[in-house]
N, C-alpha and C positions, 0 to 999 in steps of 0.2 A: 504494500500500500504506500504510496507519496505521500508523505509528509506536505504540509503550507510550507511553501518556501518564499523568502526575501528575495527580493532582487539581486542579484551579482553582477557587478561590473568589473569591466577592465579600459584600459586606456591603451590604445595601441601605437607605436610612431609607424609612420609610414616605412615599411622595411618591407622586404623580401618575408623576415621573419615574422610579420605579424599575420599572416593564414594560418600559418604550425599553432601558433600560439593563440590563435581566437580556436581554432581546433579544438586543442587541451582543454581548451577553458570549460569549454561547451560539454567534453566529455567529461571531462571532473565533473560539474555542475548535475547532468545528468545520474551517472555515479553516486553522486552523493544522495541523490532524493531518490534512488530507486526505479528511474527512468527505465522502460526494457531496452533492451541494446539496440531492436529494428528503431525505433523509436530514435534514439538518441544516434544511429547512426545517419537517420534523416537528417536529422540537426545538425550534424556536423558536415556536412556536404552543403547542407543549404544555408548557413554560418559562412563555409571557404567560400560559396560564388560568393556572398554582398560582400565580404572581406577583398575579395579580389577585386572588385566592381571597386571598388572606395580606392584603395590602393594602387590603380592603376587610374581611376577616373576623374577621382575627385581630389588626387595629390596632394591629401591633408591627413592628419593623423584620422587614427578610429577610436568610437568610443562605441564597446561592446557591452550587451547587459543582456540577461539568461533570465527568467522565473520559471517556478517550475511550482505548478500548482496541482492540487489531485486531478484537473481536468482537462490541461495543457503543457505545455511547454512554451514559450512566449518569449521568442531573441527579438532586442533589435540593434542594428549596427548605424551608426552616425555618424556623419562626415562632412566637412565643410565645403562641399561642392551643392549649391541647389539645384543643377541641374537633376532632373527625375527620370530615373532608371526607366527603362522601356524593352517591353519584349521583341526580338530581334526575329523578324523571319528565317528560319531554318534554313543555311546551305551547306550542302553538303561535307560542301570542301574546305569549310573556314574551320579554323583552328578554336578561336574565339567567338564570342557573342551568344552561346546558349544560357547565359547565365541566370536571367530571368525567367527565362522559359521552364527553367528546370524547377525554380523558385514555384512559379505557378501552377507547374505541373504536380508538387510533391506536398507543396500548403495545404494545410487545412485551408488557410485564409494569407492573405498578406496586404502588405499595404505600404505608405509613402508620405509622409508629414511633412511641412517644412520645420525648422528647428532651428535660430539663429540666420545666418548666412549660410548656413547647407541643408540639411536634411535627414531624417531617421527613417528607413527601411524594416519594415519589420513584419516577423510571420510567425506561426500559431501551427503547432503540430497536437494534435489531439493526444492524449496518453492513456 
């Protein structure tokens, strides 16, 4: 059974290193309150795209935050770019640009706020 869980945050600088490490976070997090592994490996996949997405898009640090309640799991990632992430038509051949897609594909629910001068991306896996 999940325990009420608090929010957890983290603060990420724009690094190469900060995927790995929104990663960990996310699986710790989950870990801790009992999350099933399908579950939290969701999360963690869908945690690395918006981490990537900020990181390459929005060229400002991240600010990560996890809850994890008997009914959800609830990340959002934030970054000082306001430009609002958009799902990319599918090709084939590109390397890049699924990231949303997969986002909407795997959410219970997601979404796009503005926040300051950038913006918070956030999404809702059922548990």
């Amino acid at each position: 059974m999940i325990a009420r869980s608090v929010p957890s945050s983290l603060s990420l600088e724009r690094s190469r290193r900060a995927v790995a490490q929104a990663r960990s976070f996310v699986r710790d997090r989950c870990a801790e309150s009992g999350v099933s592994e399908t579950v939290c490996d969701t999360a963690v996949l869908l945690v690395s795209e918006l981490v990537t997405n900020a990181v390459e898009h929005a060229r400002s640090s991240v600010d990560l935050s996890v809850t994890v309640s008997p009914a959800k799991v609830h990340v959002e990632v934030g970054d000082g770019n306001a430009s609002l992430p958009a799902i990319q038509p599918a090709d084939v051949g590109a390397v890049h640009g699924r990231g949303m897609a997969i986002v909407d594909a795997l959410a219970d629910a997601w979404g796009v706020r503005p926040a300051g001068r950038g913006k918070t991306v956030w999404f809702d896996l059922p548990c």
